[in-house]
N, C-alpha and C positions, 0 to 999 in steps of 0.2 A: 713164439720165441724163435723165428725160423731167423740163420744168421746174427743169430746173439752172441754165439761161440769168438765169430771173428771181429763182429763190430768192437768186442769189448776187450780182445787181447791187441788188439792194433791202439786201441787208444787210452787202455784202462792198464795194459799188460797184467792180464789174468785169464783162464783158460773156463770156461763152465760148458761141460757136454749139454747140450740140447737131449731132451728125454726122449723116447721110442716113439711112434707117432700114438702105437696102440700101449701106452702105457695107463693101467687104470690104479684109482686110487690107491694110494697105500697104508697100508691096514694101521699104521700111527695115526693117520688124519681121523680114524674115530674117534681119538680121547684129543685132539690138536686143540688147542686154545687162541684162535685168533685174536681174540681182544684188544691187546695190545696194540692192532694195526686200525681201530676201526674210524681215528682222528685223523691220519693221511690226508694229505690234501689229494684230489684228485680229477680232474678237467675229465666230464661227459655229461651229452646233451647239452653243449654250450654254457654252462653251467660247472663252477668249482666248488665240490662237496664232499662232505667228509667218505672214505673209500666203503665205511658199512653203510650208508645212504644207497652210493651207486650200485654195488651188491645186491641190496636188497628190493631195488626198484627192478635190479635184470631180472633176478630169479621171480620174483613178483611176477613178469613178464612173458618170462620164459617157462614156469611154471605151474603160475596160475596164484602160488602163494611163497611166501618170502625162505618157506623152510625147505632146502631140497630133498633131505629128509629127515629125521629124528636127531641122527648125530652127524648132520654138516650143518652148522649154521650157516648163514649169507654168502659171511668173506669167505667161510674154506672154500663151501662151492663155487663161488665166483675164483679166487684164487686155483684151486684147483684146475677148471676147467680152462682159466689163462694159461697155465704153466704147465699141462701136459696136453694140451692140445686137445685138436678133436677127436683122438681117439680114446680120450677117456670115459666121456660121457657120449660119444654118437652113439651105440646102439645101446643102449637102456633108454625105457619111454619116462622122458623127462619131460619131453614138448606138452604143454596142454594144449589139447583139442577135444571138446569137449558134445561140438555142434556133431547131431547126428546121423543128420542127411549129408552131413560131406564125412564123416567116418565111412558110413557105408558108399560112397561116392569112391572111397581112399581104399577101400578094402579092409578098411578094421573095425573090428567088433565094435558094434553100438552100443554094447554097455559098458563102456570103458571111458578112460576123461585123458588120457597121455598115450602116444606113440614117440618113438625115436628119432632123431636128424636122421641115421642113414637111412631108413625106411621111406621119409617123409623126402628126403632130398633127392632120390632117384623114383621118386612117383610121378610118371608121364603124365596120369588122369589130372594132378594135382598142377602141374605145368598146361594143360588144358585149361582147368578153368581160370587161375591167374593172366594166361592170356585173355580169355573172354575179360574177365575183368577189367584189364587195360584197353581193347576196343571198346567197351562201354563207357569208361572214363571220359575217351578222347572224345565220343559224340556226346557228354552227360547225360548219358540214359543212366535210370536208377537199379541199382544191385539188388538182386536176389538174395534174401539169409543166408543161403548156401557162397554165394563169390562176397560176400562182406564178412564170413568167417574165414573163408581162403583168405582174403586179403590180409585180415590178423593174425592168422596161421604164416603168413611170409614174414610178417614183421617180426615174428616172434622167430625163426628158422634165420632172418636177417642177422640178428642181431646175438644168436647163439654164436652164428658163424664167425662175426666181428668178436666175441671172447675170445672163443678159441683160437682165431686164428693172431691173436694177437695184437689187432690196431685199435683197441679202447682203452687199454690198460694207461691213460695219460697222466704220469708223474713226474716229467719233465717239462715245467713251465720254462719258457726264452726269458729273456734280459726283461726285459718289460711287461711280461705276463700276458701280452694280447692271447686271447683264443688260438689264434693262428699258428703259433709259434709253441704252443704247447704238443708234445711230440711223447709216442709210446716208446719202448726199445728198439723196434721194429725198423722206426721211419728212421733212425740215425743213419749215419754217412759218417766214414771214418774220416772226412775231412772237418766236419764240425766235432767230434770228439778230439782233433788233434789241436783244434784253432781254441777250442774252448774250456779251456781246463776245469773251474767250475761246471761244465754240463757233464765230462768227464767225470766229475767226482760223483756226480749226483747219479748217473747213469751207474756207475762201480758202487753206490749204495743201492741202487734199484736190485739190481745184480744179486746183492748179498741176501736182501731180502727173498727174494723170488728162489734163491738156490736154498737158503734155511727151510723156507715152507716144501719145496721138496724132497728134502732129506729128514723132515718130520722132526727138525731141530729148536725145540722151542726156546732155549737160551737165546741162540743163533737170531731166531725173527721174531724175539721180543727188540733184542738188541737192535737187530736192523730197521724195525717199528720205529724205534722210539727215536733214533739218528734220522731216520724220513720225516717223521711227525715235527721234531725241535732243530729243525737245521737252519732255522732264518727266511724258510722259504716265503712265508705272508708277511714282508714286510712291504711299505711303501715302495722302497728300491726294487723289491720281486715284484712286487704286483703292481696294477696302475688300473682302476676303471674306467673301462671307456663306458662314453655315454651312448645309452642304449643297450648295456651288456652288465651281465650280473656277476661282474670280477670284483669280490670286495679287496681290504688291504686290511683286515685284521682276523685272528684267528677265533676270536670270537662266534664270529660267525657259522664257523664249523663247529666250537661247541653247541653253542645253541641250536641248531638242527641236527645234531646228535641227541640234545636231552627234550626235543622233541619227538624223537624217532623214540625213544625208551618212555618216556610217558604217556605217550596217546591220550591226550588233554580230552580227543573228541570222543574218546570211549568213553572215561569218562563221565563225559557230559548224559548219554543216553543213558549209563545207570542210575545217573540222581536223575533225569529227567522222571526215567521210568518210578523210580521213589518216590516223585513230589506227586505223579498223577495219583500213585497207587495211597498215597496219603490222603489227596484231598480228594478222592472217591470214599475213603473208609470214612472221614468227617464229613461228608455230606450225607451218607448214610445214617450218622450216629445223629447228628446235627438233630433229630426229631424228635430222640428220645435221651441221650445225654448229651444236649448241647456244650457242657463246660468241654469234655472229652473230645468232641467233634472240634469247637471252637481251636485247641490246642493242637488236633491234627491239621487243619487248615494253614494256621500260622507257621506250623514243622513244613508242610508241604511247599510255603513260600520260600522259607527259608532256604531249603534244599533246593528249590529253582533258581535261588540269587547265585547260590555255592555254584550251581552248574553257568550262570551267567558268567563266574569267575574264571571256569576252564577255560569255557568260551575266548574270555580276551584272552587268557594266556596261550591258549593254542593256537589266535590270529598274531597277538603279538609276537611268537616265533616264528609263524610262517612269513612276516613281515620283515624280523631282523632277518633271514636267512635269506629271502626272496629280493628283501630290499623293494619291495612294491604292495600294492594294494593287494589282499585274495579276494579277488574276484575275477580272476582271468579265466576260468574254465567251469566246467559242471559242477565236481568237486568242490571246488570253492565258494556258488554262488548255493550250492546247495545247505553247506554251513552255514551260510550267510544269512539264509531264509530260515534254517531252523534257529537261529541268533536272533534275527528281529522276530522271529514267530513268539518266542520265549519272551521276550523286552516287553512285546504289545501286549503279551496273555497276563503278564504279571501288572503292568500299569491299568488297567483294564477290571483285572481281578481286584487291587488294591483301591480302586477306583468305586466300581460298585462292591465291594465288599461281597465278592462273589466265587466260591471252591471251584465253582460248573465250570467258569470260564479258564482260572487253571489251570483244573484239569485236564480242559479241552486243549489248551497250548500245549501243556505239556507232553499230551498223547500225540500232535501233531510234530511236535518238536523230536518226540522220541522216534519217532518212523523215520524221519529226515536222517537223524544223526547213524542211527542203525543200518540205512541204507549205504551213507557214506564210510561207515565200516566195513560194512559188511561186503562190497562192491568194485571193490579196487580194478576190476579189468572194465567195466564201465563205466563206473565214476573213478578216473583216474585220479590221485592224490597226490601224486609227485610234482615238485616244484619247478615248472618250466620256466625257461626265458621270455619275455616279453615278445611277441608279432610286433612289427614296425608301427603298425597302427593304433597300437595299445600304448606305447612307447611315450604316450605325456601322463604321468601321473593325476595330474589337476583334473583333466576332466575323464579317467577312468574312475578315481575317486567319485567324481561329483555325479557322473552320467550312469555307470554302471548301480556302485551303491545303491542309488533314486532307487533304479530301478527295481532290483531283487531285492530292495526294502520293502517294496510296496507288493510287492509276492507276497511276504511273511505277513502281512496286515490281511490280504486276503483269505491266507492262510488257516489263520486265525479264522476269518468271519465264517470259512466252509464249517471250521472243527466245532464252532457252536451252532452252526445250521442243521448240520449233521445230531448234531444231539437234541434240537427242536422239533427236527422233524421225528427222531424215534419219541414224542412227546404222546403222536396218533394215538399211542399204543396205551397210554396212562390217563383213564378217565378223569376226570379235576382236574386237569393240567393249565388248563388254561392262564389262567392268572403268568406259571412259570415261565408259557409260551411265548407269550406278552417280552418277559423279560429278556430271553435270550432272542429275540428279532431286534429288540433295543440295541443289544452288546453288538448282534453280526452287522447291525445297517450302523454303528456308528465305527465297526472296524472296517467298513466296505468304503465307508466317510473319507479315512485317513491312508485306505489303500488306494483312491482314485485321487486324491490330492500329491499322491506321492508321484503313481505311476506316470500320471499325465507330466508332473514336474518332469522327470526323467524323460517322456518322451520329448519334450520339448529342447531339456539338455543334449539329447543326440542329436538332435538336428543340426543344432551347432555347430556340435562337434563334427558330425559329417559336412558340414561344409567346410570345416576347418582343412580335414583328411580328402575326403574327397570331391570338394569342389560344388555340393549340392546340401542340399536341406535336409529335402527327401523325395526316394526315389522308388516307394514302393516294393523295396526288400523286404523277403518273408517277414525277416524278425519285426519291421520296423510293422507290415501290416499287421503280423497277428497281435502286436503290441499295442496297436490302437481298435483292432476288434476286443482285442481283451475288456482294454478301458471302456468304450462303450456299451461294452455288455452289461457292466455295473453299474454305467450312468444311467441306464436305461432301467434297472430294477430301483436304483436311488430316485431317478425323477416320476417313477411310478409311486414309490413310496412318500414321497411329497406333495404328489398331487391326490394320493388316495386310493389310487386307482391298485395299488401293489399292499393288501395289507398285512397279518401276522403273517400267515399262515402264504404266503406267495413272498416276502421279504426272507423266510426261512429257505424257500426252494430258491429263487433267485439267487441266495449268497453260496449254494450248492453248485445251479447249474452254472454259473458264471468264472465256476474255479475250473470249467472245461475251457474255456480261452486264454486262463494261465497257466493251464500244463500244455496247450498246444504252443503257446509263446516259449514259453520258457524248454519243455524239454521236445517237443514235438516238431518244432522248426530246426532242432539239435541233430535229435537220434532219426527221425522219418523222412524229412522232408531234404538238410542235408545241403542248402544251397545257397547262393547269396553272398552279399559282402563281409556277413559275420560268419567266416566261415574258421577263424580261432575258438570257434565255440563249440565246435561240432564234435561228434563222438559214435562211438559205434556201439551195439548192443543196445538196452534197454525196451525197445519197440513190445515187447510178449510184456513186460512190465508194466508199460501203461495201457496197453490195450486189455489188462486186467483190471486196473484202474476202472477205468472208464465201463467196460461192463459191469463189477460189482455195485459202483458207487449208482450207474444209472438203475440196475435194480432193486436197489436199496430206496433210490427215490419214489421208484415205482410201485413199491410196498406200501411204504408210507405214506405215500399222496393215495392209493386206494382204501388203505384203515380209514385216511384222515376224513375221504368221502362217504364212509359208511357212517362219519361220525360218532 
């Protein structure tokens, strides 16, 4: 708020002291009720979203989780930390840094998850490796864990500093509402407060708001809330979409990713998922000895799958009205996606042969997805970007993406019942059941290389559309067609014989290793390429779990299954 003082008595004629630099929170804002401000329209990340959106993505960011602590929810910290500067919050460790080798790199205790801005902003070691990081950029040599946690460590010090210092805070849209022209208090010029009497006024509401929240005035910035929130600002005349750009024209919009933000549809979703598994494992159990009982948990366990199907659309359908685009743009989103069709194929499939196992098995696969995407927010990021120019035709992100992370969740599916075929080694008689469940994974392995391939064929397209060629041998585009091959190659074994129960059961396992190197390993590890809106940092110790458990898992069970 540096210069608010006179921008706003030169053009508003009213007087508000700018606070001490080192002014820290005051002891009202523990019982302070933001609430009332959390519908604000407010321009960040290119992107106009309700102000507890933008809030809680910062501290989300800046913190590691949405709470800065017990008694400051989102807005106060965010509002806070706008309106008294940096000296509020720089020295309390607020930053999450959590990587251990660059704590001890930084000089701070490795058993700790937060250090401070002032600490972390005059750290010469920490200016070291940030530089190394940008010489390696420039040649594309690949980062070390240590300069790829420094790199998110700046983002995160970046963007503390843009709070406080005042140029995010954007609730002063122009005539037209382009992005461009939407301005903090900061960026005004008392020539455009004198020329523009409405930005004037809107600026002397900004004003009133920003002085009630530091005087711990709740009448004051309720009142100020509610005159920012219902001022006419979303109308057509305010706003205007441009094409390519997520500027809607109705206020809707902002509810609906408010009462998305308050119901977490995807949470959710993983506890009835987790329900319908935990169901139809207690009916397949019973199923031997009181079938009517078992029968009745099975159909409860579908049931509660369709309920979670329900979330499902309603928490795409909000990310849709608020995004105004497909979700499929990013990890986060393709990762719902796959736990979405994992769920659709497990239950048509189950319905189909009249089968708890397969269910279950989606359902167990469905609940890891969803949990991850919960649980994961600083690597599967969940916040709702702007489209990349490339992404920017609906029709074939719809057609081309979809394809593709549909035919993920089919595979999905065929590992989570491969996985339970091969723990079969272990249950003498089994055979007959063995039988059954290679049937279910090679006819979900059927419907995930019918998909995949569609989709690969659809991006070629589209890359020629974008860039001028078909295909060009980019990671994503190769490991997308090793993937598919890998399964054509357990399916055409399977049809000619040469692939039977018991190698159709490890085929639909070991084949789910060229869709997590497509899908997350060309993301998180590899890192390069023309899809490069897809990429993301972290998760690497994650799959490299994966793939160690699941191959000795296989390793187990192909040895019982040899001892016969």
């Amino acid at each position: 708020m540096r210069n608010l003082s006179a921008l706003l008595l030169l053009a508003c004629g009213i007087a508000l002291a700018a606070p001490a630099a080192d002014v820290q929170l005051p002891p009202q804002l523990d019982r302070f009720n933001s609430s009332s401000a959390r519908g604000i329209a407010v321009l960040e990340g290119g992107r106009i979203k309700p102000l507890e959106v933008a809030a809680t993505e910062a501290m989300q960011l800046i913190h590691g989780r949405a709470a800065l602590a017990k008694r400051y929810d989102p807005v106060t910290a965010y509002l806070a930390l706008f309106v008294f500067g940096e000296g509020t919050l720089s020295g309390r460790p607020v930053i999450w840094i959590a990587h251990k080798e660059l704590r001890r790199s930084l000089g701070l205790p490795e058993d700790g998850s937060y250090a401070s801005f002032a600490e972390l902003a005059r750290s010469d070691k920490l200016g070291q490796i940030l530089s190394q990081v940008q010489g390696k950029r420039a040649a594309k040599a690949p980062l070390t864990s240590q300069e790829k946690a420094a790199q998110e460590l700046a983002h995160r010090l970046e963007r503390f500093s843009a709070i406080a210092s005042g140029s995010e805070l954007r609730l002063l849209p122009g005539a037209s509402g382009d992005e461009g022209q939407w301005r903090s208090l900061n960026e005004l010029t008392p020539s455009e407060l004198s020329q523009r009497p409405a930005l004037a006024r809107r600026a002397l509401d900004v004003t009133r708001f920003l002085s009630a929240f530091a005087k711990g005035d709740q009448a004051g910035f309720d009142a100020a809330s509610q005159t920012l929130a219902g001022n006419g600002l979303l109308t057509p005349e305010g706003l205007r979409r441009k094409e390519g750009q997520a500027l809607h024209t109705r206020p809707w919009h902002l509810s609906t990713e408010l009462a998305y933000l308050h119901l977490k549809p995807f949470r959710w979703v993983w506890v009835l998922l987790l329900a319908a598994f935990l169901l139809a494992v207690v009916g397949q159990i019973l199923s031997s000895t009181r079938q009517a009982l078992g029968k009745r948990l099975g159909l409860g366990a579908g049931a509660v799958a369709v309920l979670a199907l329900g979330f499902m659309a309603a928490g795409f359908a909000m990310r849709v009205i608020a995004s105004g685009r497909a979700p499929v743009t990013n990890m986060y989103e393709t990762t719902l996606w796959v736990g979405f069709g994992a769920t659709l194929f497990g239950l048509c499939i189950a319905a189909l042969y009249r089968s708890r196992t397969v269910l279950a098995s989606a359902a167990a696969a469905g609940t890891v997805l969803f949990v991850l995407a919960d649980s994961l927010p600083s690597v599967l990021d969940p916040q709702l970007q702007p489209l990349v120019p490339v992404l920017r035709s609906n029709f074939w992100l719809t057609l081309h993406v979809l394809t593709v992370t549909i035919s993920y969740a089919a595979f999905l599916v065929a590992m989570a019942i491969g996985n339970v075929g091969l723990a079969q080694a272990f249950r003498p008689g089994s055979e007959a059941f063995r039988k059954e469940l290679s049937h279910w994974s090679y006819r979900a392995m059927q419907l995930g290389v019918l998909l995949l391939t569609a989709g690969i064929l659809l991006g070629g397209v589209w890359a020629d559309y974008s860039w001028g060629r078909f295909w060009g041998w980019d990671p994503k585009e190769t490991w997308s067609l090793i993937a598919d091959l890998g399964y054509l190659a357990v399916l055409h074994g399977r049809f000619t014989g040469w692939v039977r129960v018991w190698g159709t059961l490890l085929g639909s396992v070991i084949a789910f290793y060229g869709v997590v190197m497509a899908w997350y390993g060309v993301n998180f590890i590899l890192a390069s390429g023309l899809h490069s809106y897809g990429f993301s940092e972290g998760g690497a110790a994650a799959m490299g779990l994966y793939a160690v458990v699941q191959g000795l898992w296989i390793a187990l069970c192909h040895a019982r299954y040899r001892k016969g």
